[in-house]
N, C-alpha and C positions, 0 to 999 in steps of 0.2 A: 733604699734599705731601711728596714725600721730601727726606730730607736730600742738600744739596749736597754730597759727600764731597771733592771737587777740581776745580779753575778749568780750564775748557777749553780748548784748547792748538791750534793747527791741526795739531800734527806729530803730537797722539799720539791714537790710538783711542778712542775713549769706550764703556766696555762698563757696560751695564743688567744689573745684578744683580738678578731677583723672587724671594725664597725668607723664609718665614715666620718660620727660625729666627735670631733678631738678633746669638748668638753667630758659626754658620757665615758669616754677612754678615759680619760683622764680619773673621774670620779670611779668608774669601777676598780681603774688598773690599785687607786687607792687603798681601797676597801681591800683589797686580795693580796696586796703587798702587808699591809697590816695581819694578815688574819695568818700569814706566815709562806704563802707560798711565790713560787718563782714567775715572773710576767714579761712578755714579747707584746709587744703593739702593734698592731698593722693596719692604717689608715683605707684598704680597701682589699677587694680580695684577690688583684693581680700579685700585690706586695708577700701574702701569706703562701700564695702558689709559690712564688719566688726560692722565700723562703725554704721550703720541703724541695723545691729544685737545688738547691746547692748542698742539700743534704744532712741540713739541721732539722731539726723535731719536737716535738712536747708530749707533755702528755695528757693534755686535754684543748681543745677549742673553741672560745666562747665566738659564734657565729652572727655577725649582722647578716639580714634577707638582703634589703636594699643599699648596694654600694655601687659605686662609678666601677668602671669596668671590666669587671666582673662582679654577679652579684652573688651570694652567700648559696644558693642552690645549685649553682653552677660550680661552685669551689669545694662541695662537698663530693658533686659526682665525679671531676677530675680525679680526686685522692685518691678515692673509690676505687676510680679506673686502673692508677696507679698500684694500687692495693695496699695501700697506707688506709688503716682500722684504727689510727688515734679517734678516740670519741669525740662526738660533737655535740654541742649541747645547743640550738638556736637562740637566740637572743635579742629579740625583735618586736617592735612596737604593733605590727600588724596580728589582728588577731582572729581570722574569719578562719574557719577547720583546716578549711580549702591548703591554706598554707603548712598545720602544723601536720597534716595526715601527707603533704606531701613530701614534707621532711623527713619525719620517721621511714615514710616509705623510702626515702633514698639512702636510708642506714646510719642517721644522726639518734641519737639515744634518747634527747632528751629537748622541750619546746617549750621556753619559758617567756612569757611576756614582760617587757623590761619592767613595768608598773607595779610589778612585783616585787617586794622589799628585797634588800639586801640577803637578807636571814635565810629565806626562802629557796633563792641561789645557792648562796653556801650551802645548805643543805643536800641541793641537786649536786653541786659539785661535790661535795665529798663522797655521797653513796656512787657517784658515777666511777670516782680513783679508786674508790674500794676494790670494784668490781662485785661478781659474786658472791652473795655469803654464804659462808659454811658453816654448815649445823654442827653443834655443837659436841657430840656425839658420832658415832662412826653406824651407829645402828641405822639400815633405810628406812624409809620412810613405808607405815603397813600400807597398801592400795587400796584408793579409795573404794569405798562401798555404797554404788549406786541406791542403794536399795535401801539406806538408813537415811533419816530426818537427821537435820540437822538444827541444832540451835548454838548462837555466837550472840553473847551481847543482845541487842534488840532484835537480832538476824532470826528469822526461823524458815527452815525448807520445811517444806512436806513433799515426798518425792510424792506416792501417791496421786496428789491433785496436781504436782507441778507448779503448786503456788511458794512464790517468795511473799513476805513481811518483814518489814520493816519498825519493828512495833506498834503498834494499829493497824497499820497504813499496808496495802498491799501494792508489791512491787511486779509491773507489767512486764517481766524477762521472756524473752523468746524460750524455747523449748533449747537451744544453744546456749544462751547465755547461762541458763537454769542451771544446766551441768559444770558450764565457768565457774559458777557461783559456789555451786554444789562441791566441785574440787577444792578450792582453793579455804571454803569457811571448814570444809572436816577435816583439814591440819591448815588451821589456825596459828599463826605464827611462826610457821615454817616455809623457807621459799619453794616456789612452785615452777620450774624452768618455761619458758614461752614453750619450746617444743612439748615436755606433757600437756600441757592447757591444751594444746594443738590436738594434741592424740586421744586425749578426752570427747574431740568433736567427732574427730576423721577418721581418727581410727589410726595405727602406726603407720608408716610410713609413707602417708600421703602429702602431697607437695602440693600447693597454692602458691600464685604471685610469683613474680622474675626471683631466677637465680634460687642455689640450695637453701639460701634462708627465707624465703618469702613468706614464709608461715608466722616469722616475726611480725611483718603489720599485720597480717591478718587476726592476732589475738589484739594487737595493743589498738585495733580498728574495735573490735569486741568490747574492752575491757572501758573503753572510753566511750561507749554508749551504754554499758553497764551502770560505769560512775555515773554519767548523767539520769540515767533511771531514777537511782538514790538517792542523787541533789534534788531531783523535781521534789522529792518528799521531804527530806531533810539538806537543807542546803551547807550545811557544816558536816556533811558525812565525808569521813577518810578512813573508811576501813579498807580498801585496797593501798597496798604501800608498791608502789615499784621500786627495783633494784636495775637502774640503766645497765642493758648487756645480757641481763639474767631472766630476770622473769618478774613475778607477781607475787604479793603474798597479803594473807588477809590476816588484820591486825586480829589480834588474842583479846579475851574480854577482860582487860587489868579490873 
């Protein structure tokens, strides 16, 4: 059974930490008990199965890949299976795509490599509890308009030629990505759900990849050869913001 780290609270979060290493547990579980929220430990991920087996829960999961017997890809598909949708957020020193495209693909939110500061985390963890954001206003959102330029910050479309820029620099996007791009920079600021991104490409009601959400990896497969387009140019670029669960949105030019 794992250790009880802290008394459950109705106001604050309870996040499931599974990772084999007892120091990293330990320093993370630190770091989150400070920062205010509630914390479970589980030394590997038969422990955490266990756990959801007797029919306690959280509400969130920070995931090691690599544990003794069962490892963290396999503890996601169970739940899955289960039909337990507590979010998962990975947590893992391995860093080749291979691993984080096959996470998302199994319905985990969000792939963070542990070398990444504290700050960084918190940050995913919080927008993850948020969930969705809601715009602020009840007015929708007008539909995009293929057929206009767009300009954001350094960003400029030309639909026309189908070229992206980056200020100077020209950005290589496929004829798909074009229109990713294209959606999401002409409301600037506003979230953008994975399924319209999707409908932007396909067209309504078309279905890619296992199961009624599979169109989920298939943009955040998109949007993360997107991002890398715009690192090759500018390697401090973060105009696409994700909201784990919801979708995308392109930062506003402050």
């Amino acid at each position: 059974m794992p250790r009880r780290l802290a008394k459950r609270s109705m106001e604050s979060p309870r996040i499931l930490i599974a990772d084999d290493d007892p120091l990293f547990r330990e320093s993370l579980t630190g770091n989150l008990l400070d920062s205010g929220y509630e914390i479970e430990g589980f030394p590997d991920g038969q422990a955490i199965l266990d756990w959801f087996g007797q029919g306690l829960g959280g509400d969130l999961i920070l995931l090691d890949w690599k544990m003794p017997k069962v490892n963290g890809i396999e503890v996601l598909r169970r739940l899955r299976e289960r039909g337990c949708d507590i979010p998962v957020i990975f947590l893992t020193v391995l860093t080749d795509q291979f691993y984080e495209e096959a996470a998302l693909h199994g319905g985990a939110v969000d792939f963070v490599e542990k070398s990444r500061s504290f700050s960084i985390l918190a940050k995913r963890i919080e927008l993850t509890l948020q969930g969705p954001k809601q715009q602020r206003d009840d007015a929708p959102l007008p539909p995009v308009d293929m057929t206009e330029d767009v300009a954001v910050g350094p960003l400029q479309l030309a639909v026309t030629t189908g070229r992206a820029k980056w200020g100077k620099n020209e950005v290589p996007l496929s004829f798909t990505e074009f229109r990713m791009v294209h959606c999401l920079a002409s409301r600037a600021g506003h979230d953008i759900s994975y399924r319209e991104l999707y409908d932007m490409v396909h067209g309504k009601g078309f279905v890619a990849g296992p199961g009624a959400d599979g169109y989920r990896s298939n943009v955040r497969t998109f949007i993360k050869r997107i991002r890398r387009k715009f690192k090759e140019i500018d390697s401090g670029f973060d105009g696409i913001e994700n909201y784990p669960g919801f979708g995308y949105r392109w930062r506003p030019d402050d």
